[in-house]
N, C-alpha and C positions, 0 to 999 in steps of 0.2 A: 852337180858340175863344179861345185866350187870349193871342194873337198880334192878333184882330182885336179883342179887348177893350181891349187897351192900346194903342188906336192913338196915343189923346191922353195917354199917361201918359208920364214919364219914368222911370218903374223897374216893374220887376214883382220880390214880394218871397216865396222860397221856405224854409220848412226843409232848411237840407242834408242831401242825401243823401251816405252817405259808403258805398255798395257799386254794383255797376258797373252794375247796372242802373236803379237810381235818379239814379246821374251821367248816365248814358246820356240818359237824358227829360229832366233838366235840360238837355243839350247841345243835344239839340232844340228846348225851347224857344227858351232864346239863340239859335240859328241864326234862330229864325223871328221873333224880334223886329225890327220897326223903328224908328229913333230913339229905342229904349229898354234899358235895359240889364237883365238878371237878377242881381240881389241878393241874395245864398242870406246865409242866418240861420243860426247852430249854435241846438238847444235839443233838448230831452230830456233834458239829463242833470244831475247837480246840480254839475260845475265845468265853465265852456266851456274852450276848449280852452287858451285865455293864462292861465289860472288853475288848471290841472289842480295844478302843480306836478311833472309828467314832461313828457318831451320827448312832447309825440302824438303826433308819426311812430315814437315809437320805446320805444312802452309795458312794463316791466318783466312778466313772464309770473307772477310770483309775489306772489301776492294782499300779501301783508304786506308788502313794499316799495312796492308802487303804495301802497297805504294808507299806509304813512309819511313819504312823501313828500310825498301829497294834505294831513295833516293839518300839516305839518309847513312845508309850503313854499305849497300850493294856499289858493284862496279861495273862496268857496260865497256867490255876489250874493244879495242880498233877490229874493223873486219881484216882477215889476212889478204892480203897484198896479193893478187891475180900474179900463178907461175908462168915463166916466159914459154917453158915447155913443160910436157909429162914426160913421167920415166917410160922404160918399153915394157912392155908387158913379159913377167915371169918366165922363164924356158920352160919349154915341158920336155922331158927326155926321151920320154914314152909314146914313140911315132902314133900307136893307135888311140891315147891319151890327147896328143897335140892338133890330132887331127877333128879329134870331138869338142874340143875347146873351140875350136876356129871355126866350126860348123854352131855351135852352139852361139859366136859372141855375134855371126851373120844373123843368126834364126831370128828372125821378127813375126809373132803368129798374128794371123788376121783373125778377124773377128769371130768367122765362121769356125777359124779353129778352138776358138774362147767358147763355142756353143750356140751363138747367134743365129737366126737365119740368113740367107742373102739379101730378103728383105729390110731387115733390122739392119744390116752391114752397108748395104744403101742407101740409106736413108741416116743413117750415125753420121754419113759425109756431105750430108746439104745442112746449110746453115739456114734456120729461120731468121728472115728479114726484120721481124721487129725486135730481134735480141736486140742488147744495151749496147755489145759492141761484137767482134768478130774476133774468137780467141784462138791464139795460134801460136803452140810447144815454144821454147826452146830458153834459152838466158837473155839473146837479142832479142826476141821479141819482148821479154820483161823489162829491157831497158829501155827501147823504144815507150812502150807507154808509158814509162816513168818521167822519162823524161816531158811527151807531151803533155801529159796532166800536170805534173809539179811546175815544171818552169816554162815552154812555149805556149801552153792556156793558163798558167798563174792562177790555177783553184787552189792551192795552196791554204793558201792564206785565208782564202771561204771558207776554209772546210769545215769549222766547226756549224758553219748557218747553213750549208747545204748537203750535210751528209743522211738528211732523212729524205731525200731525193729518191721517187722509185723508176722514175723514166729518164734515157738516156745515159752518156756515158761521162760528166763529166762530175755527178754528185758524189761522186769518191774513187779513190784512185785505182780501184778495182786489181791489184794486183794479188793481192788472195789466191786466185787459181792459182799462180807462180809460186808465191809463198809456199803452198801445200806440195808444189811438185819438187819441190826445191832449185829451183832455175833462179831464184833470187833470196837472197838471206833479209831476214829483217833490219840485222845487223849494217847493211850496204847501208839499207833503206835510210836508214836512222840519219849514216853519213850523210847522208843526199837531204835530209831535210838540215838539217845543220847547214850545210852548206848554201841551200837556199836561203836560211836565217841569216848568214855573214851578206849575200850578195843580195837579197832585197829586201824583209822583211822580219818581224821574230813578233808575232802577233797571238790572239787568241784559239785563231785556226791553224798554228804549228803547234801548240801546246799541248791541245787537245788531239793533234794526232800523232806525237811522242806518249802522251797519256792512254789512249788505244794500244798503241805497242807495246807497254807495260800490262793493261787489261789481259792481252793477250798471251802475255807470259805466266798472267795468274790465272789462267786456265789453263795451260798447259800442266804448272806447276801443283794444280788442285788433283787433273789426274795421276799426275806422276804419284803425288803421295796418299791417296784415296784410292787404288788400285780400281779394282773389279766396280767397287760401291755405286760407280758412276753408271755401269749397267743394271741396278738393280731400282724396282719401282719404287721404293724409299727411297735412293738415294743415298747420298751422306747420312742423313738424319735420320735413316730408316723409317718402321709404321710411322714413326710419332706422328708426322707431317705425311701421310700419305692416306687414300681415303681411296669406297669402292667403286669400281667403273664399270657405267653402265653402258657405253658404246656399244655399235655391234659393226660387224663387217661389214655393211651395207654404209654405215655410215663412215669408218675409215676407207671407203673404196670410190663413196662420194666426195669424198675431202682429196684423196691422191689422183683423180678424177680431174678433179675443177667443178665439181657438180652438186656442189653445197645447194646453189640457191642465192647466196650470199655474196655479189657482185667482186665484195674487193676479195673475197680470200678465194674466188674460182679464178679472177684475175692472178692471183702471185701464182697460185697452185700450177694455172697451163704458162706461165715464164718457167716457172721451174721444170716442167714436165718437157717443153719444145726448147730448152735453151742450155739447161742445167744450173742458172745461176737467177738470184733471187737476192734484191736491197736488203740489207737487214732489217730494215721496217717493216717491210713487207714479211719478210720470216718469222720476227716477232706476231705479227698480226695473224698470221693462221696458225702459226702454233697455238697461240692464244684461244683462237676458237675452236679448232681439236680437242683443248684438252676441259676449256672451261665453256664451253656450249655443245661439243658433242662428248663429254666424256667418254674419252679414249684413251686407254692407256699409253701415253704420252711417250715410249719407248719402240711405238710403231712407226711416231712420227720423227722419232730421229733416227730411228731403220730405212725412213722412206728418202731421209733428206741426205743419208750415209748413201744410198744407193745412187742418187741425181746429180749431188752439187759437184760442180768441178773444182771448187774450191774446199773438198770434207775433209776437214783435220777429224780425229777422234777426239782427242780432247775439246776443242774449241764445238763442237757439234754435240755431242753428248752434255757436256757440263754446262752448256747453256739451254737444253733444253731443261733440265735437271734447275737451272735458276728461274725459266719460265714457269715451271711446274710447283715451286716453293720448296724444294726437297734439300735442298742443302743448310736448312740448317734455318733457323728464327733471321739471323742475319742478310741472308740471302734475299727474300722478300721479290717481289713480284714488278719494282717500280724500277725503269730499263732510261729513264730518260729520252724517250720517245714522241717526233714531235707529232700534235691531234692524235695521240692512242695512250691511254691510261692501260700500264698492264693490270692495276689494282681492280679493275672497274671489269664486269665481264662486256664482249661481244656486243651481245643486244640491246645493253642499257648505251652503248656509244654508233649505234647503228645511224638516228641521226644527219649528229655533228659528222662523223665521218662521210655520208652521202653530200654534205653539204662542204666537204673540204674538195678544191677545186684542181689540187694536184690527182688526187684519189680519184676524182670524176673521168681525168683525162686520163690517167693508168689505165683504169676502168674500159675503159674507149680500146685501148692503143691491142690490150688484148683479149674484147669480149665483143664488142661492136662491128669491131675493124677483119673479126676472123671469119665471120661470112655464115650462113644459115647455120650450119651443121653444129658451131658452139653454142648459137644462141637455141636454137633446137633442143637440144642435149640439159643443159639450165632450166629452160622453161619447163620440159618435162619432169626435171626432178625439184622443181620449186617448190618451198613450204611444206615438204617431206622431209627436211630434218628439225624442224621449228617444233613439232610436237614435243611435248613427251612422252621420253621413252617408258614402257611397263615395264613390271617384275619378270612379267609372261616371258620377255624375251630372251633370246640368246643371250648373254654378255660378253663382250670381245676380251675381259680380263675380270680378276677380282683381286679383292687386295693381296700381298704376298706376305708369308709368312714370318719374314727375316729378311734382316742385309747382313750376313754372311756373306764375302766376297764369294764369286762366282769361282769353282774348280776349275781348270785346267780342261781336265776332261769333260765331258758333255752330261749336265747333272738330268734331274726330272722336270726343269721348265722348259728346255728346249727339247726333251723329246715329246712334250704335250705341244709345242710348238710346229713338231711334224707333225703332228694326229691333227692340226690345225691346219694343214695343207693337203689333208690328205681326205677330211671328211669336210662336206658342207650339210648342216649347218657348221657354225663354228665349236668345236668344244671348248670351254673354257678352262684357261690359259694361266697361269700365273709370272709369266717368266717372256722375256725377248731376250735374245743374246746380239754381243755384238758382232758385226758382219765382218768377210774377209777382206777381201781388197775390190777396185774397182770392177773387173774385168769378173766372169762368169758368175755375176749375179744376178735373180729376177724376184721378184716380189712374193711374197710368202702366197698371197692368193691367186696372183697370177698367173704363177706356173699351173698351178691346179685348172687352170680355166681355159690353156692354150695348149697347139700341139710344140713339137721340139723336144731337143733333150729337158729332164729334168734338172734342177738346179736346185740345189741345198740354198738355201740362204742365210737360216739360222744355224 
């Protein structure tokens, strides 16, 4: 459509994508343009790329050198000034052209047209009551909460002591979903804490969340220049740092579940599963044990977390799981500054301390006590079945991969072992996860094999 939308324009103007499937659709368009050219735009992040102050093709792996370099050498633009109006949209000259544009810019497909059932499309529109807060589209609505968290509840200024908070809405400013939809720039954000610094305070907990928004640039910034690498089970750093997995299906299906056994990480798993969003504490915490007490290859589980979060950037999802896993590099390392969770430390040696931290108790409560027989049920039945260990004898959900060769364009031989993976049970083993398409018409590599409805590609 948007090939025959710009027939009379001289540019069509896109946000760059900078991962290969996003370059991939841009290519396509350009091909299909005539007498007009695609003009990709950098934005999301708070330094473009000439003003990072690092080379972007060739970003430093260790947080405090990008960072001293960004402050040191980079530059961070004003955000551009809100237009008082927009221009009008393009002419089309061609009545049966102009008519398909204007049927097309109406068209909003519902869910069941996405492949859903009417079950699933019912129930997408009820909000679970113990979510953190209640999220709702748009730019005003990202302003409203900004405003309430930063300056009518002044958590501001907390944030550095209360952002490993995993209940309620006010342990951090939860604007993330907005971020990723683009309904608010970081850029704004940035003015708005500034601004809070001039009219109340300039303290430990605005520093530290000016220093997140830079973090955040050097993930973006890691994908941009690492391409495909970030989908591969090496990694950055390829085999060197990567080793074999013995998970099997059953145990990534009890972890996407909530059905470990394992109190706090079935707690994050059903927020994430009934809510779509999950503290980062709490993300760090089962990723953790997916990958280092169920050994599972670690690229299911940010398959699982690309398919749920309402907040999934690819970079900022991928590359951090990729940091949880050690894969990026000697420098990278495993320690997150995480408050009561050592990432260095596995699982079960902090099992415990953890029972015994009293925010974790009442998490614990708010979504495994409070949800009534059928979760406590569902737990209890599968309690102390992933705590063994696992044999030779069994299946393996993956083993280690050959290469980090960036991933083809075109669909190589780990994602079509990846179908043969949805398509046989038991599992055959795998070498390879790819990364997924966009939100809408996706379902779980094992899922779909396990329910009726259309089928759905995932990888």
């Amino acid at each position: 459509i948007i090939p025959r939308f710009a027939t009379n324009s001289n540019a069509v103007f896109v946000t760059e994508g900078f991962c290969s499937e996003e370059k991939k659709q841009e290519a396509q368009v350009a091909w299909k343009l005539v007498n007009c050219e695609l003009t990709r735009v950098w934005g999301g992040t708070l330094f473009f790329p000439d003003d990072l102050g690092n080379d972007p093709d060739n970003i430093p792996l260790g947080h405090m050198q990008f960072r001293s370099n960004c402050r040191s050498k980079g530059r961070i633009r004003d955000p551009i000034p809100e237009p008082l109006r927009l221009p009008p949209l393009p002419h089309v000259e061609n009545l049966d052209a102009s008519a398909e544009v204007s049927k097309a810019l109406a068209f909003l497909p519902s869910l069941q047209d996405l492949g859903y059932s009417a079950v699933e499309a019912e129930a997408a529109h009820v909000d679970d009551p113990r979510g953190v807060m209640l999220w709702e589209g748009g730019e005003k609505a990202a302003w409203v909460r900004l405003q309430k968290w930063m300056f009518d509840d002044d958590h501001l200024k907390d944030y550095r002591d209360i952002q490993n908070g995993m209940l309620g809405e006010k342990y951090s400013s939860k604007l993330s979903p907005w971020i990723a939809r683009g309904c608010i720039s970081v850029r704004r954000i940035r003015s708005e804490v500034q601004r809070y610094e001039a009219a109340r305070i300039q303290n430990n907990g605005t520093y530290w969340f000016h220093n997140l928004l830079e973090w955040r640039d050097r993930m973006i910034y890691i994908a941009r220049s690492q391409g495909d690498r970030i989908f591969k089970l090496g990694g950055i750093s390829g085999d060197q740092y990567s080793w074999p997995w013995h998970g099997t299906t059953e145990d990534l299906q009890a972890w996407k579940d909530g059905r470990t056994g394992e109190d706090l990480v079935d707690a994050g798993m059903k927020e994430l599963l009934f809510t779509g969003y999950m503290s980062m504490r709490a993300r760090h915490i089962v990723a953790s044990y997916l990958i280092y007490e169920l050994g599972v290859d670690w690229r299911h589980g940010a398959a699982h977390f690309e398919e749920h979060l309402l907040d999934y950037d690819p970079a900022l999802n991928w590359v951090m799981w990729m940091l949880q896993t050690g894969v990026m590099g000697p420098k990278s390392g495993r320690s997150l500054g995480l408050s009561h969770f050592d990432a260095k430390r596995s699982y079960a040696s902090q099992r415990k301390s953890l029972a015994n931290h009293v925010p974790d108790r009442a998490y614990i409560r708010h979504w495994l006590v409070d949800n009534g027989r059928e979760v406590a049920a569902s737990i209890s039945s599968h309690k102390g079945c992933l705590h063994q260990q696992h044999t030779l004898g069994q299946h393996a959900l993956s083993v280690r991969s050959g290469g980090s060769a960036p991933r083809p364009v075109e669909h190589d031989k780990h994602e079509n072992q990846m179908e043969q993976f949805c398509e046989h049970v038991p599992v055959q083993r795998s070498e390879g996860v790819g990364k997924g398409e966009d939100k809408q018409g996706r379902c779980e590599h094992a899922d779909a094999c396990n329910v009726g409805g259309p089928k759905k590609r995932r990888w």
